[in-house]
C-alpha positions, -999 to 999 in steps of 0.1 A, spaced: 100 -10 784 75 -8 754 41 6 747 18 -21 730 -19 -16 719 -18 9 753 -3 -18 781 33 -16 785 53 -47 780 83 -59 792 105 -94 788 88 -121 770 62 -92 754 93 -78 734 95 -106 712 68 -95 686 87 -59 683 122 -71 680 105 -94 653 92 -64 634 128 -47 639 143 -75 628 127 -70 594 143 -35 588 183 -32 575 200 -11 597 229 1 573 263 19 588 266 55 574 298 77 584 292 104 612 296 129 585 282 114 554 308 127 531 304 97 504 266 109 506 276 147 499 299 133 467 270 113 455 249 145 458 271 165 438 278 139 413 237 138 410 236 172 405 262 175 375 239 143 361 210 165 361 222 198 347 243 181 322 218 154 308 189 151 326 174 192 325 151 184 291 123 160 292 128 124 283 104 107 264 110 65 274 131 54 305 151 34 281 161 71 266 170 77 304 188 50 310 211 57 276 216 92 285 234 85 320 253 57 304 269 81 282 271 105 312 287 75 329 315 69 304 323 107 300 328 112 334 347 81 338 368 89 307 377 121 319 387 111 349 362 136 368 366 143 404 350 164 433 366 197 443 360 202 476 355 239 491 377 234 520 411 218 525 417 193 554 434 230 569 403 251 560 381 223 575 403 222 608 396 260 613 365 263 602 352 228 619 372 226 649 358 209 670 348 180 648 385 177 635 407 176 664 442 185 662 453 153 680 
């Protein structure tokens, strides 16, 4: 059942909102987001290592994280995490369960 303009509506009234629904993406994240948490940190060390001055074009920008870009790649740079899968188990038990 659906509220629209105050009356509710229900069967053949849901086709205008499943219309407007239909216009969003719905994309799949994980449970626990840890690619988002990687891409956070990764935009972090982006903005303390080349972004903390003021820029003066977006072209200046864009050449400053392309150079970032190929650093970090060069160096092969990875994320440490704080916890080990064992630390995590402990502290986060019940989200990684033993079996």
């Amino acid at each position: 059942m659906l509220w629209e303009s105050g009356l509710p509506t229900v069967g053949a009234g849901l086709a205008r909102p499943r219309r407007i629904a239909s216009r969003f993406e719905w994309p799949w994240t994980p449970e626990h987001g840890s690619w988002l948490n990687m891409a956070e940190c990764e935009l972090s060390v982006l903005s303390r290592q080349r972004l903390g001055r003021r820029l003066a074009t977006i072209a200046e920008v864009a050449r400053q994280v392309a150079a970032w870009q190929a650093r970090r790649s060069q160096l092969n740079a990875t994320i440490r995490w704080q916890f080990t899968t064992a630390d995590a188990r402990i502290k986060l038990r019940r989200l990684y369960p033993e079996n």
